[in-house]
PyMOL Python script that loads the backbone (N, CA, C, O; Angstrom):
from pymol import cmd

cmd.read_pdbstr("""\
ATOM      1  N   UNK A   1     207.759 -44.384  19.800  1.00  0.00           N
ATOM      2  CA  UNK A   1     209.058 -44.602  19.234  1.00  0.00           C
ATOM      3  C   UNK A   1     210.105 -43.686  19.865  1.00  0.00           C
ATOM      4  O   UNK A   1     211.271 -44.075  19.924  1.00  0.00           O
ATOM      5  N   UNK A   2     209.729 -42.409  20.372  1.00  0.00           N
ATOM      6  CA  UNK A   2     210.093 -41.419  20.784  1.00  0.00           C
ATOM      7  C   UNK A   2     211.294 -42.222  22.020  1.00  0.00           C
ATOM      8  O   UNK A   2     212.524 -42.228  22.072  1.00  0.00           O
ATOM      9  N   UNK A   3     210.143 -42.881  22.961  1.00  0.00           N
ATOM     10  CA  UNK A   3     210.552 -43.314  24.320  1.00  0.00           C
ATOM     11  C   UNK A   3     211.971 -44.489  24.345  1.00  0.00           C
ATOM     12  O   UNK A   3     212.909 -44.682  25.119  1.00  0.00           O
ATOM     13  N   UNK A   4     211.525 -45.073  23.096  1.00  0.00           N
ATOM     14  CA  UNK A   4     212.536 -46.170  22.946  1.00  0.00           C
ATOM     15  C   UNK A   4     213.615 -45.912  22.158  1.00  0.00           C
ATOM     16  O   UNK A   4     214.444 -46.822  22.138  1.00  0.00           O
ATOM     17  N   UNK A   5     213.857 -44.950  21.502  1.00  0.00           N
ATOM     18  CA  UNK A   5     214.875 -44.209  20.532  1.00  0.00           C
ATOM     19  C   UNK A   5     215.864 -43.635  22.052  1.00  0.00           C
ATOM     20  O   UNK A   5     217.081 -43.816  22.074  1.00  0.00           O
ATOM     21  N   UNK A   6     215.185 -43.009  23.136  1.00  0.00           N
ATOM     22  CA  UNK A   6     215.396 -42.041  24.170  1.00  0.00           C
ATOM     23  C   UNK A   6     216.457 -42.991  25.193  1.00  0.00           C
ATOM     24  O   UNK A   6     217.564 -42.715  25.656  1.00  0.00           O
ATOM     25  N   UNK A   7     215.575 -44.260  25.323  1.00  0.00           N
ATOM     26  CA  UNK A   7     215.921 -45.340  26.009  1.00  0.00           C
ATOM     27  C   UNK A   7     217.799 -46.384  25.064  1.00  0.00           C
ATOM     28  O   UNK A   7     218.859 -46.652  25.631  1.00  0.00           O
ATOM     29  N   UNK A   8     217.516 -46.568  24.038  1.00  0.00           N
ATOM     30  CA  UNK A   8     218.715 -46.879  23.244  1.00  0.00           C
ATOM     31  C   UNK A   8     219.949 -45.939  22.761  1.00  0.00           C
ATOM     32  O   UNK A   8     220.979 -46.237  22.157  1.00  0.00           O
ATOM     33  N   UNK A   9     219.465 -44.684  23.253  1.00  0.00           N
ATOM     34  CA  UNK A   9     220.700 -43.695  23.532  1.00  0.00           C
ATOM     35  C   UNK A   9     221.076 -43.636  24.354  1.00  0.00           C
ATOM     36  O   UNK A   9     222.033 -42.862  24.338  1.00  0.00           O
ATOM     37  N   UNK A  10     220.822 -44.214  25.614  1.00  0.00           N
ATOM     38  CA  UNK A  10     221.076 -43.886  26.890  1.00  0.00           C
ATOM     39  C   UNK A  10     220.965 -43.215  27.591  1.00  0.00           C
ATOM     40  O   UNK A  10     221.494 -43.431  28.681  1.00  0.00           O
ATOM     41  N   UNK A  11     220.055 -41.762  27.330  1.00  0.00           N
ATOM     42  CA  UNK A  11     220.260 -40.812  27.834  1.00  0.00           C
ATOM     43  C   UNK A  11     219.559 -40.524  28.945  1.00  0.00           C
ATOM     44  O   UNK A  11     218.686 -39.659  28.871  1.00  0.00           O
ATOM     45  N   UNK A  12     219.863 -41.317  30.398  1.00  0.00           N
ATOM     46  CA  UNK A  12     219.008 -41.195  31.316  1.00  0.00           C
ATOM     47  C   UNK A  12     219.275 -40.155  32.007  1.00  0.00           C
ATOM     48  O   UNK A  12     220.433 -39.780  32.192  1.00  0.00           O
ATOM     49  N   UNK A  13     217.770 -39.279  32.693  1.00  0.00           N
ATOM     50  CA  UNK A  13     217.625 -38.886  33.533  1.00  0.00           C
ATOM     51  C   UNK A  13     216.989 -37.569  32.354  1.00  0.00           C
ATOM     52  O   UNK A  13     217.125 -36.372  32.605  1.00  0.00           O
ATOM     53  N   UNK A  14     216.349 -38.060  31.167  1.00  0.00           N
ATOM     54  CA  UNK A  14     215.747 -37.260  30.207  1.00  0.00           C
ATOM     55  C   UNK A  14     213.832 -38.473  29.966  1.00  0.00           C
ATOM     56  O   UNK A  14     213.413 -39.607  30.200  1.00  0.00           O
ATOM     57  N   UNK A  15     213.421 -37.307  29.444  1.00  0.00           N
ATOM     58  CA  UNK A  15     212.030 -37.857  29.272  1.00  0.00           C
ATOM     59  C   UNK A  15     211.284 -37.437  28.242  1.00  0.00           C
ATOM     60  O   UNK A  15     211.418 -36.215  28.190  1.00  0.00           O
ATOM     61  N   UNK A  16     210.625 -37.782  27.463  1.00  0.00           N
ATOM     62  CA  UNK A  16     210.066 -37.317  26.124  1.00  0.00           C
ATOM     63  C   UNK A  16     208.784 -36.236  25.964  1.00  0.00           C
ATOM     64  O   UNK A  16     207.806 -36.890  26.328  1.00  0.00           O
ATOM     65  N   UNK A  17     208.489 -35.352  25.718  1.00  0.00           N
ATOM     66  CA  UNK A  17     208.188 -34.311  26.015  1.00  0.00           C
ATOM     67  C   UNK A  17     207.497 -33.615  24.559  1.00  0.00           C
ATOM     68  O   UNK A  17     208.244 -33.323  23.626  1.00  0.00           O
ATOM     69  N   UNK A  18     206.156 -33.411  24.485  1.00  0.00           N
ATOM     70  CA  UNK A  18     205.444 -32.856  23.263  1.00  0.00           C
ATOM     71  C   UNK A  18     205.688 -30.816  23.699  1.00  0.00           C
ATOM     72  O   UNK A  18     205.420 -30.243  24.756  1.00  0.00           O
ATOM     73  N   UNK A  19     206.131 -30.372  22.713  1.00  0.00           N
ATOM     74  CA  UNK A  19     206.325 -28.845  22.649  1.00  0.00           C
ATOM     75  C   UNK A  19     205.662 -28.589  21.035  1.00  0.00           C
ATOM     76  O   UNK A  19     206.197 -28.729  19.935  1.00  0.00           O
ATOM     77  N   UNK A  20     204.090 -28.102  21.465  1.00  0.00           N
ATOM     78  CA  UNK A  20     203.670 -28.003  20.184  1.00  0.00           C
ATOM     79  C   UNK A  20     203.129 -29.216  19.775  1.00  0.00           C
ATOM     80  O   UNK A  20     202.324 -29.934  20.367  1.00  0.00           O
ATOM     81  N   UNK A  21     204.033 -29.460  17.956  1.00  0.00           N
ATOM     82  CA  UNK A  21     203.768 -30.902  17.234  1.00  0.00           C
ATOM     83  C   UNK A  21     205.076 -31.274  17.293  1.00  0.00           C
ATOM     84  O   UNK A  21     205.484 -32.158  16.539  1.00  0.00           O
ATOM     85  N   UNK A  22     205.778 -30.751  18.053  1.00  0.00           N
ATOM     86  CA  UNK A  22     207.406 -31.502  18.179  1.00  0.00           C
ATOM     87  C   UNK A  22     207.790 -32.454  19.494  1.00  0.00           C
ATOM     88  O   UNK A  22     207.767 -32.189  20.696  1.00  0.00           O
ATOM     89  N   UNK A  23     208.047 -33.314  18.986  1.00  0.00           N
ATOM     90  CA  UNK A  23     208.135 -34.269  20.452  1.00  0.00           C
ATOM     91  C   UNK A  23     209.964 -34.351  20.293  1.00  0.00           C
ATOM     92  O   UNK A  23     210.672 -34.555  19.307  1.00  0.00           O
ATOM     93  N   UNK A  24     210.334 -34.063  21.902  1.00  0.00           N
ATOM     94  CA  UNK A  24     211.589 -33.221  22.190  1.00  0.00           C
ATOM     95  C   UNK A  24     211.880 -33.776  23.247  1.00  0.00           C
ATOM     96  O   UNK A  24     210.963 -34.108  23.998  1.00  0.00           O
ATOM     97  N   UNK A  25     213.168 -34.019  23.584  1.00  0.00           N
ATOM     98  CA  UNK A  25     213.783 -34.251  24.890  1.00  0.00           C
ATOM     99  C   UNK A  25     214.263 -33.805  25.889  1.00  0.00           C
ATOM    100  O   UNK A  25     215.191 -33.041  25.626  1.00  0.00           O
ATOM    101  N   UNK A  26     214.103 -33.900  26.755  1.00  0.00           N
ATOM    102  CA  UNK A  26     214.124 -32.769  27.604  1.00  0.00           C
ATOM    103  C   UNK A  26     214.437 -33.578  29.581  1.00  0.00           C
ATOM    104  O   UNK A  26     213.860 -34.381  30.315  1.00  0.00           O
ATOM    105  N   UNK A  27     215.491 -32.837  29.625  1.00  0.00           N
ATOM    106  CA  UNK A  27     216.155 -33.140  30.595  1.00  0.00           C
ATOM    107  C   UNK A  27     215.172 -32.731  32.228  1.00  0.00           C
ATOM    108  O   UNK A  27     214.706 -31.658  32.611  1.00  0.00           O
ATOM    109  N   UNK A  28     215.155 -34.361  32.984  1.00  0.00           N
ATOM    110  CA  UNK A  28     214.213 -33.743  34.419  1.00  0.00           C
ATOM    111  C   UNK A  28     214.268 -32.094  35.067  1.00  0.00           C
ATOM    112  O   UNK A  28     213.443 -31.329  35.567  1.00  0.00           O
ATOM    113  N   UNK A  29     215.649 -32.051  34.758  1.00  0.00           N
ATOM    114  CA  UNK A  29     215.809 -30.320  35.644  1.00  0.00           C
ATOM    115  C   UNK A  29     214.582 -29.605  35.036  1.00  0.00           C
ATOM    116  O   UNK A  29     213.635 -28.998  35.535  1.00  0.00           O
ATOM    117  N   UNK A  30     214.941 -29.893  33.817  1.00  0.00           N
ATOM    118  CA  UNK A  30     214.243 -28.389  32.931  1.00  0.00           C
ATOM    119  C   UNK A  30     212.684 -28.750  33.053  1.00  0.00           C
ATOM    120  O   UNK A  30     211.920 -27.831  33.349  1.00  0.00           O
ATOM    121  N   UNK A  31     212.022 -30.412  32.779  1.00  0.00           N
ATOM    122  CA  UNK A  31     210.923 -30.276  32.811  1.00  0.00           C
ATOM    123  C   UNK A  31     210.343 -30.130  34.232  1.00  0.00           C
ATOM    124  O   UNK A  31     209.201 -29.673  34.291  1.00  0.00           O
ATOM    125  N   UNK A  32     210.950 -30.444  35.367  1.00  0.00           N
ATOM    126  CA  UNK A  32     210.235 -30.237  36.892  1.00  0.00           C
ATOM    127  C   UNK A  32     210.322 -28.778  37.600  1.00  0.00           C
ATOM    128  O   UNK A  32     209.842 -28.377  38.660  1.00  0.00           O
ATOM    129  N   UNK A  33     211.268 -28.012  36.423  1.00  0.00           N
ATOM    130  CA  UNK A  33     211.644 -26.515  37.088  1.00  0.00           C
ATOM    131  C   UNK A  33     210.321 -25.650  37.465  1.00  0.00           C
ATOM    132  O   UNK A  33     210.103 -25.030  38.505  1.00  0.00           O
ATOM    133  N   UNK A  34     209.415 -25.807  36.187  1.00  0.00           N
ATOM    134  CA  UNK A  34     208.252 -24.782  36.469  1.00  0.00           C
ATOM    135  C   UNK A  34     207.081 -25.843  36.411  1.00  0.00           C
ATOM    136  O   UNK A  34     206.552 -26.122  35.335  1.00  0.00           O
ATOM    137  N   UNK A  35     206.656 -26.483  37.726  1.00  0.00           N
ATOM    138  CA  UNK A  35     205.528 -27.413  37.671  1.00  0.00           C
ATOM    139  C   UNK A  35     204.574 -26.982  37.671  1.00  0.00           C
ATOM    140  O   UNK A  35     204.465 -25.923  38.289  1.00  0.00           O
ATOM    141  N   UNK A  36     203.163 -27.637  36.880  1.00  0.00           N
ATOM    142  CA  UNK A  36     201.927 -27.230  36.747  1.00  0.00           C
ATOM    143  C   UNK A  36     201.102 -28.011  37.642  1.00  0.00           C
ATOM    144  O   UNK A  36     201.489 -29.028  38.218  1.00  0.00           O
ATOM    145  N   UNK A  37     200.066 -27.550  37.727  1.00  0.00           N
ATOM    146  CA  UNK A  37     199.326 -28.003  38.985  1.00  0.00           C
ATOM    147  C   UNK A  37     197.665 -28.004  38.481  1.00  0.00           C
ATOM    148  O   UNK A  37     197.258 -26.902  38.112  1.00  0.00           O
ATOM    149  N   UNK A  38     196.694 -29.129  38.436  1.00  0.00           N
ATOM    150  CA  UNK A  38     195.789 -29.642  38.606  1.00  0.00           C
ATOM    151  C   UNK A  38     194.821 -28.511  40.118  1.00  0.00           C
ATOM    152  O   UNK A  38     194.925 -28.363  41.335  1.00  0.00           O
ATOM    153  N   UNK A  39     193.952 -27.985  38.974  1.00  0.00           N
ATOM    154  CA  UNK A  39     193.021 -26.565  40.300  1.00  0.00           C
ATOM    155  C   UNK A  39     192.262 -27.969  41.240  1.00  0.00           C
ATOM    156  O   UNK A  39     191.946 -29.079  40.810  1.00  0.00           O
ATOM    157  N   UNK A  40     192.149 -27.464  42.502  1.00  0.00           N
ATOM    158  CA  UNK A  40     191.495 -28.664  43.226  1.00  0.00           C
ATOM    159  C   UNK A  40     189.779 -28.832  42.844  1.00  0.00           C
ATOM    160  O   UNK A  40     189.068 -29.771  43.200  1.00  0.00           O
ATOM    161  N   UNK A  41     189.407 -27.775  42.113  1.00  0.00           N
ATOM    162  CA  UNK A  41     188.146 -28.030  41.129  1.00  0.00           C
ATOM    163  C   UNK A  41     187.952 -29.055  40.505  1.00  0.00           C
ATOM    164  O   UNK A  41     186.983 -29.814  40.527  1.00  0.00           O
ATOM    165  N   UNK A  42     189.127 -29.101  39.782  1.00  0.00           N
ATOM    166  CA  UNK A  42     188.889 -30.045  38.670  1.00  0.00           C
ATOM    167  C   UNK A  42     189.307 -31.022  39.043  1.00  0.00           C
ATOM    168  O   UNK A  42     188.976 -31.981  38.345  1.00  0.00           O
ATOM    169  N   UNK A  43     190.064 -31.294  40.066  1.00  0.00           N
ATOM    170  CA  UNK A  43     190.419 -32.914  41.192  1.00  0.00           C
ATOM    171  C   UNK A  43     189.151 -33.335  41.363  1.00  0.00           C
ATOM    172  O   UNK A  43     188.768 -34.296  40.696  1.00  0.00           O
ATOM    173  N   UNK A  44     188.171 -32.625  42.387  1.00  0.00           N
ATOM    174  CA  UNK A  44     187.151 -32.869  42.557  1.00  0.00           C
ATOM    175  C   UNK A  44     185.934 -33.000  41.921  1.00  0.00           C
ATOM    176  O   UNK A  44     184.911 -33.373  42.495  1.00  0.00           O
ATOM    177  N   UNK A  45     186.024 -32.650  40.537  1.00  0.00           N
ATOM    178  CA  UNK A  45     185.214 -33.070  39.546  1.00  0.00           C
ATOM    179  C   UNK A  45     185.406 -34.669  38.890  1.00  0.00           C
ATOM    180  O   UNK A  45     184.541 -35.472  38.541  1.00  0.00           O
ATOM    181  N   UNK A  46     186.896 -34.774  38.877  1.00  0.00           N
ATOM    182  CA  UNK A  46     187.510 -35.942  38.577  1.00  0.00           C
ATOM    183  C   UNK A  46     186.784 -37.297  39.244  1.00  0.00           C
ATOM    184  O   UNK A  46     186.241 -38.208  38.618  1.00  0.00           O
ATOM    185  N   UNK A  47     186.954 -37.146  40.942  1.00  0.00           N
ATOM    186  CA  UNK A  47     186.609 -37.940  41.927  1.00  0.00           C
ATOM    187  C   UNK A  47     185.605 -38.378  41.738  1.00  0.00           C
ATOM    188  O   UNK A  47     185.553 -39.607  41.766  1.00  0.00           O
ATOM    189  N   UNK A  48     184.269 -37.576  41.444  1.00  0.00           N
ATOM    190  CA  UNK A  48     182.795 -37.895  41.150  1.00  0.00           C
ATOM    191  C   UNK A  48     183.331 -38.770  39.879  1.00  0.00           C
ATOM    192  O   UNK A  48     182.690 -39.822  39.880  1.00  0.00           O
ATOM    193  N   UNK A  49     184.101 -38.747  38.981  1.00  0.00           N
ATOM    194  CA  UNK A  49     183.472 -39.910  37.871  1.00  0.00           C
ATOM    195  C   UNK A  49     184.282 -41.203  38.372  1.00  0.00           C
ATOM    196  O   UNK A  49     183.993 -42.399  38.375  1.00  0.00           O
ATOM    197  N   UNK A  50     185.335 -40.535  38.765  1.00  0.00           N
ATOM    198  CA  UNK A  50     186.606 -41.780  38.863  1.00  0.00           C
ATOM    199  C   UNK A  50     186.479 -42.399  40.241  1.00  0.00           C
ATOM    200  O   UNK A  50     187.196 -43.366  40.498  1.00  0.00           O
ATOM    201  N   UNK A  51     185.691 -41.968  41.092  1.00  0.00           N
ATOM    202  CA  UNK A  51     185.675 -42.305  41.769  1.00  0.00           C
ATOM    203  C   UNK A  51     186.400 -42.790  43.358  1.00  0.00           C
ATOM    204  O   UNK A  51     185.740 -43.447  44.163  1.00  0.00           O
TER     205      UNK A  51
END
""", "prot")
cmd.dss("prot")
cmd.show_as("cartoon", "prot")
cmd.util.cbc("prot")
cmd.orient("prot")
């Protein structure tokens, strides 16, 4: 509901975003500023199931 509330405001170039149990909006700058990253461990653990 989050996405489509997000979408009928118009507010593009925002994306819906869980902080906690609060689901929050939050503008691309702020969420791509400090990116997290997938250890290549666990890529490669991935691969074996997913193939």
């Amino acid at each position: 509901m989050a996405v489509t509330d997000l979408v009928a405001d118009e507010e593009w170039g925002h994306m819906v975003a869980l902080h906690g149990t609060d689901i929050a909006r939050v503008g691309f700058e702020e969420a791509l500023a400090d990116p997290k990253y997938v250890p290549d461990e666990r890529y490669q653990e991935m691969r074996v199931i997913f193939g």
